[in-house]
VOKE-143198 format. One line per field, with one value per residue (C-alpha): x, y, z; residue in three letters; residue number from 1. Coordinates in steps of 0.001 Angstrom, whole numbers, m for minus. Layout:
BEGIN
east = X, ...
north = Y, ...
up = Z, ...
residu = ALA, ...
num = NUM, ...
This chain:
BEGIN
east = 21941, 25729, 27600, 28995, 32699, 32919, 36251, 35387, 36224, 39286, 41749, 41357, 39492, 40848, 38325, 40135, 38183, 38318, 37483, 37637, 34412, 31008, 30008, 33220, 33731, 29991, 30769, 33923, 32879, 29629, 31427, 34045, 31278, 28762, 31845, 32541, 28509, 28035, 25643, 23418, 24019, 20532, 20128, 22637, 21410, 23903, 23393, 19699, 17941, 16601, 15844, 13915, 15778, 13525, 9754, 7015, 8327, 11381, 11304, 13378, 14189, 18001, 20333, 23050, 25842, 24285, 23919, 27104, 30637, 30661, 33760, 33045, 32924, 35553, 38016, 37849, 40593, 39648, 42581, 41718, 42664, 41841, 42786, 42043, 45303, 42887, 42611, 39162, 38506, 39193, 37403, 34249, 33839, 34508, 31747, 29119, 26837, 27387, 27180, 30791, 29507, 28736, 32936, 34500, 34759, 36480, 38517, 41873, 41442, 39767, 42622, 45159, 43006, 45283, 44466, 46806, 47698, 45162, 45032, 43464, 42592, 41125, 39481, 37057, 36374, 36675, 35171, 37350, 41135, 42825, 46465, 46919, 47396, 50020, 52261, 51822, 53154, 50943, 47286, 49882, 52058, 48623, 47891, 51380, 50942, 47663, 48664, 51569, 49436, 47220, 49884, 51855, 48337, 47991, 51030, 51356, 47904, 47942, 45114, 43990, 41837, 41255, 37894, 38285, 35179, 34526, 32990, 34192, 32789, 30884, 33430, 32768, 30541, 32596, 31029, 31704, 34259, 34606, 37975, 39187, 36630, 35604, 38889, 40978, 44191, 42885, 42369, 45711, 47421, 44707, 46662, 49914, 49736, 48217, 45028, 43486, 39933, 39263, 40835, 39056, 41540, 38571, 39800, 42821, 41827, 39774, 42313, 44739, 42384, 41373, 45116, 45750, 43196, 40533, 37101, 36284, 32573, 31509, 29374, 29271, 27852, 31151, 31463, 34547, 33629, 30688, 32893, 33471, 37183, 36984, 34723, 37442, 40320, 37272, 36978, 40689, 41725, 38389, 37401, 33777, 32641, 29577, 27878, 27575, 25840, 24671, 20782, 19880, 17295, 14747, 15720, 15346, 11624, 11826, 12439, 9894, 7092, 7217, 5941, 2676, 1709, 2794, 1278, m2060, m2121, m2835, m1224, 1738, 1615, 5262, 7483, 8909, 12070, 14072, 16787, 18531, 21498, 25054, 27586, 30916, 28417, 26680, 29108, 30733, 27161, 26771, 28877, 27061, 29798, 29283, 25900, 24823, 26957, 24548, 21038, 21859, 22058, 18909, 17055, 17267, 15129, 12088, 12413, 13228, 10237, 7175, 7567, 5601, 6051, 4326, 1387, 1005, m1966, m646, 3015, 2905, 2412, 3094, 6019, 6178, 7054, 4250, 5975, 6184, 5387, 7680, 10509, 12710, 15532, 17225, 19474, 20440, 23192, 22174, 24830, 22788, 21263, 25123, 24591, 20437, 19308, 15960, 13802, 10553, 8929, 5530, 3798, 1148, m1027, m4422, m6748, m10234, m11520, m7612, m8912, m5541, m4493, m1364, 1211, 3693, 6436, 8884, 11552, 14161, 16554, 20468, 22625, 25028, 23011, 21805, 25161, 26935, 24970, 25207, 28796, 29502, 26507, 27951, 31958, 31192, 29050, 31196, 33989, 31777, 31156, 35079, 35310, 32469, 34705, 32152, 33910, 32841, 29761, 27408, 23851, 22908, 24104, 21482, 19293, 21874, 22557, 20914, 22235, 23133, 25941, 24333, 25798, 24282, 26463, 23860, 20621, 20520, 18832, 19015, 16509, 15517, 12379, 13494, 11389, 13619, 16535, 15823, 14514, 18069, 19990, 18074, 18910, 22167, 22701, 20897, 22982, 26172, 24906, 24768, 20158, 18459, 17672, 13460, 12241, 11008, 11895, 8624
north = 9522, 9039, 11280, 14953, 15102, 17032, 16663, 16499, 19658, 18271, 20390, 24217, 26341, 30322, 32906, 36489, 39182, 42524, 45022, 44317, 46580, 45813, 42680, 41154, 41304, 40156, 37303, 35961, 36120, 34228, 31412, 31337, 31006, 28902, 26421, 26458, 25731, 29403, 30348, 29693, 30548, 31531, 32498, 30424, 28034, 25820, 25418, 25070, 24819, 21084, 20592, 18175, 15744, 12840, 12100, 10208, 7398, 8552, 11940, 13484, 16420, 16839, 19410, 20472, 18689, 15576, 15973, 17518, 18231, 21213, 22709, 22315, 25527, 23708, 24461, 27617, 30040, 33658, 36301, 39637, 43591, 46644, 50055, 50450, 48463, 46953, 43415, 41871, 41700, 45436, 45981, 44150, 46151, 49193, 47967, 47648, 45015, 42498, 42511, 42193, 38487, 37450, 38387, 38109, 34457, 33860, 37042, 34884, 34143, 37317, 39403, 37049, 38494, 41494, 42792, 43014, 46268, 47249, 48680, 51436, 54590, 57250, 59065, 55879, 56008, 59649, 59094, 56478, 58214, 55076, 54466, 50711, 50832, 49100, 51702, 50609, 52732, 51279, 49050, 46134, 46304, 46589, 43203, 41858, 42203, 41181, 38050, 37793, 37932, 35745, 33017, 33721, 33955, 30301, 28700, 29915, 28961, 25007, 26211, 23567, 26326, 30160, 32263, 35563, 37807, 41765, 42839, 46471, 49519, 50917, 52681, 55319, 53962, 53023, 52622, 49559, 51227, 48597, 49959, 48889, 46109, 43973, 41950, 40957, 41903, 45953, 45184, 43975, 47157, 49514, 47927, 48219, 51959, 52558, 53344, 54769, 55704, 52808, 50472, 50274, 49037, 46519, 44930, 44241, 42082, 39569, 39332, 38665, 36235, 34510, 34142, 32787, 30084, 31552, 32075, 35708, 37316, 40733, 41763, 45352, 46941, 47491, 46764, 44879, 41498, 42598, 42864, 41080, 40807, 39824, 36800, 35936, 35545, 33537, 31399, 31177, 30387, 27657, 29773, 30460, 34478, 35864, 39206, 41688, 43600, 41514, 41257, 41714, 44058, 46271, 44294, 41153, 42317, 43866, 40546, 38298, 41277, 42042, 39011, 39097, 42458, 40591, 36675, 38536, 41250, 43809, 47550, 49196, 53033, 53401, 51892, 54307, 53309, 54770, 53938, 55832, 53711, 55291, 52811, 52794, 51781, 54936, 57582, 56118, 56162, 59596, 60995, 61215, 59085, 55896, 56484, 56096, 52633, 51397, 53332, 51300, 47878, 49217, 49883, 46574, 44748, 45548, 46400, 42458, 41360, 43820, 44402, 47065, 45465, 42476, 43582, 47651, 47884, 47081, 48532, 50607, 53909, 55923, 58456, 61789, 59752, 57240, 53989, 52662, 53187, 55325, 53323, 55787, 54434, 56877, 56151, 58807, 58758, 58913, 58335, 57304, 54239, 52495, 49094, 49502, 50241, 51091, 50687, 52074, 51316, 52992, 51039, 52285, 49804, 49494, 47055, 46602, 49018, 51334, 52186, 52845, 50984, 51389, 48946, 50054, 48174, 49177, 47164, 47518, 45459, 44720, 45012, 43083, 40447, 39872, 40107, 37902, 34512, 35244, 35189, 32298, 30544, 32448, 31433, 27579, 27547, 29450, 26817, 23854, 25743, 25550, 21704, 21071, 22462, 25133, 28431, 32217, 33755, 31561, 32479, 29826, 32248, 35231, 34343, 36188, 39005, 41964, 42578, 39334, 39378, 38334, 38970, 42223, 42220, 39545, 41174, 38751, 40202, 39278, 36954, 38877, 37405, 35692, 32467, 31668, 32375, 29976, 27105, 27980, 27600, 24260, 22727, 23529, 21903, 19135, 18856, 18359, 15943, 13912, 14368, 15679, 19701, 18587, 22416, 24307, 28307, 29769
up = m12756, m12771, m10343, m11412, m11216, m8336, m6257, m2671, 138, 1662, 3301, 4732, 2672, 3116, 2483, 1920, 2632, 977, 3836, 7413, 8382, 10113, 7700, 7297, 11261, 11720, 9354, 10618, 14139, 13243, 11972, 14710, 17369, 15452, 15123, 19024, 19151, 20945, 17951, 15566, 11653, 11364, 7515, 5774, 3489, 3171, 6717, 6887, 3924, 2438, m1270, m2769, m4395, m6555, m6886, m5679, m3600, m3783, m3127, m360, 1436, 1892, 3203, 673, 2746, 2040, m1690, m2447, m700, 1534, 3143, 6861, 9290, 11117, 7479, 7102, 7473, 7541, 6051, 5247, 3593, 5145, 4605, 8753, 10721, 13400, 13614, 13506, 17381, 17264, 14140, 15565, 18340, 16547, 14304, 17192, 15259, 17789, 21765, 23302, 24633, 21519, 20343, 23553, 23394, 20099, 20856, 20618, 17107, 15668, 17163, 14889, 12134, 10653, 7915, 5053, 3455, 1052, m3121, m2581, m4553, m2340, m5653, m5400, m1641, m1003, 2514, 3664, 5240, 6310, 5716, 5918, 2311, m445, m2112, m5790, m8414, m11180, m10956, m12747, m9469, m7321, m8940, m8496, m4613, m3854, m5804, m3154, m480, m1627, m2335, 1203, 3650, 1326, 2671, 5794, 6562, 4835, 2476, m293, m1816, m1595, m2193, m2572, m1162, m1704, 1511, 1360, 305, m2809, m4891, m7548, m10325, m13459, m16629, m18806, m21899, m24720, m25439, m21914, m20512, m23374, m23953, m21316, m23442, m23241, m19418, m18905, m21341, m19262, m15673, m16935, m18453, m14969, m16339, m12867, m14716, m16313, m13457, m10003, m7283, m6863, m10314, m9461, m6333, m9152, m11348, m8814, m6973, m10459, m11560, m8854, m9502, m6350, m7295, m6648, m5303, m5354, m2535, m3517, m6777, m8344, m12183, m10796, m12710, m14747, m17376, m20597, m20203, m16575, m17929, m20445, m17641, m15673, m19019, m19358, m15350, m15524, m12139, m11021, m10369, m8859, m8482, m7864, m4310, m1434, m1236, 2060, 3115, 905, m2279, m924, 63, m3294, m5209, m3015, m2783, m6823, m7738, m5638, m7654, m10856, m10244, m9211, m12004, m10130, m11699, m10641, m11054, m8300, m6007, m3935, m1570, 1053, 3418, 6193, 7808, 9556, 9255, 6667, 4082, 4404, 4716, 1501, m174, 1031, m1736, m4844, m7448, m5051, m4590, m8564, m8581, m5125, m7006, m10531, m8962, m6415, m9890, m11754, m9815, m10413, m14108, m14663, m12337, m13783, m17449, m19152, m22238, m21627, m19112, m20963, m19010, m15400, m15738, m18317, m16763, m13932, m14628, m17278, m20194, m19400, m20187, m16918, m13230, m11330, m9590, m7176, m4571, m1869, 614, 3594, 5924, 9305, 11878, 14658, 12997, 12968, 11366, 11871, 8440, 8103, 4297, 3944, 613, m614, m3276, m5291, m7094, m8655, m9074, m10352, m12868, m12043, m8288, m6774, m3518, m1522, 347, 2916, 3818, 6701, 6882, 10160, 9724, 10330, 7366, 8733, 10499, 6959, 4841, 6896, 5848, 2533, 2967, 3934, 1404, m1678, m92, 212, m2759, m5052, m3928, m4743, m7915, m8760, m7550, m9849, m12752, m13001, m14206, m15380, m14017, m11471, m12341, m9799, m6975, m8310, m5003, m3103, m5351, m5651, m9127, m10767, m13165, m16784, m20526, m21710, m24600, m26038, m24480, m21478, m18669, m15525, m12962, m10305, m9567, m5881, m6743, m10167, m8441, m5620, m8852, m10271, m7149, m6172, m9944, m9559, m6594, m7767, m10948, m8995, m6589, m9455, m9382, m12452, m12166, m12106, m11718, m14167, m14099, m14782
residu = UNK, UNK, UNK, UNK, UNK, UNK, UNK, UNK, UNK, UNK, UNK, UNK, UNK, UNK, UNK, UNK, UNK, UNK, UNK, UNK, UNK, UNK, UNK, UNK, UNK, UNK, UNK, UNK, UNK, UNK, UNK, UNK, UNK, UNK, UNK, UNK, UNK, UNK, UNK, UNK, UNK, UNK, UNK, UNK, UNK, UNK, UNK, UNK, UNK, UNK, UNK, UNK, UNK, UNK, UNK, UNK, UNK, UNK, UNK, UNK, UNK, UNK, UNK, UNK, UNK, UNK, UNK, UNK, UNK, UNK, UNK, UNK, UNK, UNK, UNK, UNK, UNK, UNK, UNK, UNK, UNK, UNK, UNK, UNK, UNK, UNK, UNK, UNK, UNK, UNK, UNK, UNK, UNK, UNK, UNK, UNK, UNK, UNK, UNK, UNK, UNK, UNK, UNK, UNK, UNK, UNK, UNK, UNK, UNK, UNK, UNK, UNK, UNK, UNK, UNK, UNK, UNK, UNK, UNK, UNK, UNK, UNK, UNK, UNK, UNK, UNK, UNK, UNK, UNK, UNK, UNK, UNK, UNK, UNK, UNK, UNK, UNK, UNK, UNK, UNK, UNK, UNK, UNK, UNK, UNK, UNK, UNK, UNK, UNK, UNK, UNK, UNK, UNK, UNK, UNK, UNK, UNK, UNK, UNK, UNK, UNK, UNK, UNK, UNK, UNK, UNK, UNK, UNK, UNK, UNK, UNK, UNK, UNK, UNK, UNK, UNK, UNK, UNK, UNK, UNK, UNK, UNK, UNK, UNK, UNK, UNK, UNK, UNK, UNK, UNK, UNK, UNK, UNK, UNK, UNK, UNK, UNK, UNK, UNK, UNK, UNK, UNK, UNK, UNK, UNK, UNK, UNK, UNK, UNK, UNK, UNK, UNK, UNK, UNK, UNK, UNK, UNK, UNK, UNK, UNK, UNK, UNK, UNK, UNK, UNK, UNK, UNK, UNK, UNK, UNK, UNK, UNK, UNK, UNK, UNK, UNK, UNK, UNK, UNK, UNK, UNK, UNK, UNK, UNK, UNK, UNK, UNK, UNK, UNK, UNK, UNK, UNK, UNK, UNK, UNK, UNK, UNK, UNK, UNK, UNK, UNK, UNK, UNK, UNK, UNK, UNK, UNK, UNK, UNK, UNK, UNK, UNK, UNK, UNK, UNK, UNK, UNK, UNK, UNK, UNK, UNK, UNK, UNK, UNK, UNK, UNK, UNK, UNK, UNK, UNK, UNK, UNK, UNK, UNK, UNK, UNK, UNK, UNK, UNK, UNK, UNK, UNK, UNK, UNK, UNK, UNK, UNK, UNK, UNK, UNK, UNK, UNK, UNK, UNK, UNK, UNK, UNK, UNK, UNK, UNK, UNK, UNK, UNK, UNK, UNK, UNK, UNK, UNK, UNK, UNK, UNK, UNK, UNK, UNK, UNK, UNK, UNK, UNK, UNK, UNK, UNK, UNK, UNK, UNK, UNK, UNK, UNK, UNK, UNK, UNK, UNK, UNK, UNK, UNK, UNK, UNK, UNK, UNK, UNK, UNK, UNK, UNK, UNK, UNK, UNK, UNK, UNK, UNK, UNK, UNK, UNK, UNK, UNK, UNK, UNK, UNK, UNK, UNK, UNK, UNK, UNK, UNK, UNK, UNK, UNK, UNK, UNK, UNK, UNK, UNK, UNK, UNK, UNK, UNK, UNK, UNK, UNK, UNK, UNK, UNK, UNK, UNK, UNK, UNK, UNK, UNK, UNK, UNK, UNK, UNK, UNK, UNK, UNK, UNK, UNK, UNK, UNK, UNK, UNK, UNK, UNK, UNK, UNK, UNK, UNK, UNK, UNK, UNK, UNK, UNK, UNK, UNK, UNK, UNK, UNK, UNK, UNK, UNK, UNK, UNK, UNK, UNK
num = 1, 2, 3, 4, 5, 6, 7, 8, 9, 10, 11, 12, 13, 14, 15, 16, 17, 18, 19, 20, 21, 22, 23, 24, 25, 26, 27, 28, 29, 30, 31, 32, 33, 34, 35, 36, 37, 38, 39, 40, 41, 42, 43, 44, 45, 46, 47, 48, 49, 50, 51, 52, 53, 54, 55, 56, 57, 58, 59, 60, 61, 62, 63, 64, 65, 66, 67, 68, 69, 70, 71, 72, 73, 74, 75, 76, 77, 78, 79, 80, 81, 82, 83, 84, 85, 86, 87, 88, 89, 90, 91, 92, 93, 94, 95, 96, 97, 98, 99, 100, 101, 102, 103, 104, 105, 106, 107, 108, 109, 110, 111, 112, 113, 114, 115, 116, 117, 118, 119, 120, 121, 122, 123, 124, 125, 126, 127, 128, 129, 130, 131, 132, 133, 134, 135, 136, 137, 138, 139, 140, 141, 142, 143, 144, 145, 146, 147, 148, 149, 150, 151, 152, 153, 154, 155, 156, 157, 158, 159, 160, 161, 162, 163, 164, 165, 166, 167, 168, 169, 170, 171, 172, 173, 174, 175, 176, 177, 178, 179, 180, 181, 182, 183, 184, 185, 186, 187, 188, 189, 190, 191, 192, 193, 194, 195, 196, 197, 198, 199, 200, 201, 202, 203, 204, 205, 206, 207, 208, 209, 210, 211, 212, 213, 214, 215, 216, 217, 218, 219, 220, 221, 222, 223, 224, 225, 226, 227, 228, 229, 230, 231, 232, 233, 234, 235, 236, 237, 238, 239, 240, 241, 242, 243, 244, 245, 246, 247, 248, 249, 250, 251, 252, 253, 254, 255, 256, 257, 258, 259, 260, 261, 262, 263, 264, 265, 266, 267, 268, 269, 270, 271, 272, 273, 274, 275, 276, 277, 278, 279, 280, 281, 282, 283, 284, 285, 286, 287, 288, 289, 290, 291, 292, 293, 294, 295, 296, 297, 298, 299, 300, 301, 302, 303, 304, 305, 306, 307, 308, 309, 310, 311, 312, 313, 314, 315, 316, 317, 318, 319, 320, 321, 322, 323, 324, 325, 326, 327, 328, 329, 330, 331, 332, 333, 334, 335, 336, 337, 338, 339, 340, 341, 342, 343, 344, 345, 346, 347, 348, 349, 350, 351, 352, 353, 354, 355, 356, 357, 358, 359, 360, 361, 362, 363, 364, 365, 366, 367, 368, 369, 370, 371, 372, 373, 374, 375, 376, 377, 378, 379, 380, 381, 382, 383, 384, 385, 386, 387, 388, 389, 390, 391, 392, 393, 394, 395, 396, 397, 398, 399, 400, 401, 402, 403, 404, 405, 406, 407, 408, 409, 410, 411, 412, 413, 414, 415, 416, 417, 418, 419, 420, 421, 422, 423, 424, 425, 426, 427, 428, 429, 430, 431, 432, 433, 434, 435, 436, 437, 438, 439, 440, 441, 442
C-alpha cells in the first residue's frame, strides 16, 4: 500500500501546558526522567503498545515508532501557564504525587519551567485565588496574548512544532448557544464584544493555539472545542483537535467493564459511582457549576455502551420513568486523599429469569499516575495527526477520552465502548503507516 504523506518528526516538538498542577507536574517530570533512563513510562502507548500490522505470513506485531514517525522524548520542550507563579520543581512537590527522589534528579530543568501568566476568569474557577494571571481587558486581547506566548516560548525554544494541552481545572459548565458557538464568525464577534458568558478563558487558549497552527487537546470536560465554530477554525487552520476529559480511573473501568454486561446479555437495572479525591481537581469540583460540566462527561459513557433501545429487556428499566437503568456519578472532596482518588462503583444486574446479581468495583487509584501517560500519547499522537495532514476532531484518540468529541449537530454519538476505540486508534495508525486499517469496529 503506497505510503501516507506524513512529514517526518524532525526538530523540537513544544508541548504548552495549560495549568501547572499535580498532572501537568507528574507528566513533565515523567518524561524528563524516563529520558535520563531513571523511569519507566509505564502506560503510554506510544511507548509500549504493538499493533498488528498484515496477515498470515506476514503479519507482525510493531510498536508505533516503527510504523509511523514519532517525536522522540529526547524533543520535547515543555512550556507552560499557571495562575500559581511556582515553577514546576516547586509545583511538583507542592503537588505530592511523586516521592522527592523520583523529582530531585531532573530538578535543574523543572525549576526552568515558569509558568506563563495565565487568562483567567475567576467566575469559572471560583476555588482557585492565584494571581499569576494576564490583565486582559477583553477575551479578543486574552487571545491576542496567549498567541504571543505561544509564538515567543516557539522561538526562544527552536520549536519546529507546538501542541497545545489543557491540563488545568474543570471550569463552570457552559452550554453550547447556537447564536455564539455554531459559526466561528459569532465566536470571534462573542471574543471581541467581550462576551464573558458565552466565552470560557479556556477558548481562547484553542483558538490561539489553532491560529497559530498548534493542534490543541482538552483534558478537562470543558465545551472548549466541542463546538461547531471551534471545528470550523480547526477546518480552516487544517489543525487536528481532541477531547474532551482525560479517562483515567472509574471511566476507564467504566468503558472496559460495560461491555462484559452488554457482550453477555445479562440486565442492567443501575450503575452506581462514587469518588472521593482532595487534590486541585477536587476542590474545583466541589462547587456545584464545575461539578455538572465533570457529572455530564461522567454520564455519557454508559448511555453509548448499553442501549435501552436496542436490548428493552436488559436496559430498559431501572429508574422512575422506567426507560432505563439508573446511572448516578458523585464525586466528594476529601482533602486527605491528595492525588489518591478512590471510585467505588455498585452494579446491579440480572440474569436468568431477572434474578438480580451485584458487582462491586473499588477502584484506588492515582489520578495523576494515570493522566500523565495519556499526555504524552494524546501530545505525540495529536502531532502525528497534524503531520499526517489530518485536521478537525481526532476520533482516533476516543481511547483516551472520557467524553469523545463527536458532531451532535448530525445525531453522531459518540464510541465509548473501550474495545472500538482501541480498533479506531489501531486503524488509524495503521492508515498512516501507509498499512490498510484491517479491523472491523463491531
Amino acid at each position: 500500500m503506497e505510503q501516507q504523506k506524513v512529514s517526518p518528526a524532525e526538530g523540537r516538538l513544544g508541548i504548552m501546558v495549560v495549568g501547572c498542577g499535580a498532572v501537568s507536574t507528574t507528566f513533565m517530570t515523567g518524561v524528563l526522567m524516563a529520558r535520563k533512563g531513571l523511569a519507566k513510562p509505564v502506560g503510554s502507548m506510544t511507548q509500549y503498545d504493538k499493533i498488528r500490522i498484515g496477515k498470515g505470513d506476514d503479519k507482525k506485531y510493531l510498536k508505533y515508532d516503527e510504523i509511523v514517525s514519532l517525536a522522540s522524548l529526547d524533543d520535547i520542550v515543555f512550556g507552560c501557564w499557571d495562575v500559581y507563579p511556582q515553577n514546576a520543581f516547586q509545583a511538583a512537590m507542592y503537588a505530592e504525587v511523586l516521592k522527592e527522589k523520583d523529582i530531585l534528579p531532573v530538578r535543574d530543568e523543572l525549576e526552568k519551567i515558569v509558568p506563563m501568566k495565565a487568562a483567567f476568569d475567576k467566575n469559572y474557577a471560583k476555588r482557585l485565588d492565584g494571581d499569576n494571571v494576564k490583565d486582559a481587558k477583553t477575551r479578543w486581547e486574552m487571545v491576542e496574548m496567549l498567541r504571543e506566548d505561544i509564538r515567543q516560548f516557539k522561538q526562544k525554544n527552536d520549536c519546529a512544532r507546538i501542541v497545545v494541552l489543557w491540563a488545568a481545572s474543570t471550569e463552570i459548565y457552559v452550554p453550547v448557544d447556537e447564536k455564539v458557538h455554531y459559526r466561528l464568525a459569532d465566536l470571534e464577534a462573542a471574543m471581541k464584544a467581550d462576551d464573558r458568558e458565552h466565552i470560557a478563558p479556556s477558548m481562547c487558549y484553542a483558538y490561539a493555539a489553532l491560529q497559530e497552527g498548534a493542534p490543541f487537546i482538552m483534558g478537562a470536560p470543558n465545551t472548549t472545542v466541542d463546538i461547531p465554530a471551534m471545528w470550523e477554525l480547526a477546518e480552516k487552520t487544517r489543525m487536528p483537535i481532541a477531547g474532551k476529559d482525560f479517562k483515567t480511573g472509574q471511566t476507564l473501568v467504566k468503558s472496559g467493564f460495560a461491555p462484559i454486561i452488554g457482550t453477555r446479555c445479562l440486565g442492567l437495572s443501575g450503575w452506581f459511582s462514587t469518588n472521593i479525591l482532595g487534590n486541585r481537581d477536587g476542590l474545583v469540583l466541589d462547587e456545584p457549576a464545575n461539578f455538572r460540566t465533570k457529572e455530564v462527561s461522567k454520564l455519557s459513557t454508559l448511555e453509548t455502551i448499553l442501549k435501552p433501545e436496542i436490548q428493552p429487556d436488559l436496559y430498559g428499566h431501572g429508574n422512575d420513568e422506567d426507560t432505563q437503568y439508573y446511572h448516578k456519578v458523585r464525586i466528594n472532596y476529601y482533602p486527605p486523599r491528595n492525588d489518591n482518588k478512590e471510585g467505588w462503583d455498585n452494579i446491579d444486574i440480572f440474569g436468568w429469569m431477572g434474578y438480580p446479581m451485584q458487582i462491586k468495583i473499588n477502584f484506588l487509584c492515582r489520578d495523576s499516575i494515570l493522566a500523565a501517560p495519556l499526555c504524552l500519547d494524546l501530545c505525540l499522537l495529536s502531532d502525528l495527526a497534524a503531520r499526517a495532514g489530518r485536521y478537525g476532531t481526532q476520533r482516533f484518540l476516543s481511547f483516551f477520552l472520557k467524553s469523545p468529541m463527536h458532531d451532535y449537530t448530525q445525531g453522531e454519538e459518540a464510541v465509548n465502548h473501550l474495545y472500538q476505540q482501541y480498533t479506531m486508534l489501531k486503524n488509524a495508525i495503521r492508515e498512516m503507516g501507509g498499512y490498510e486499517a484491517d479491523e472491523e469496529i463491531d
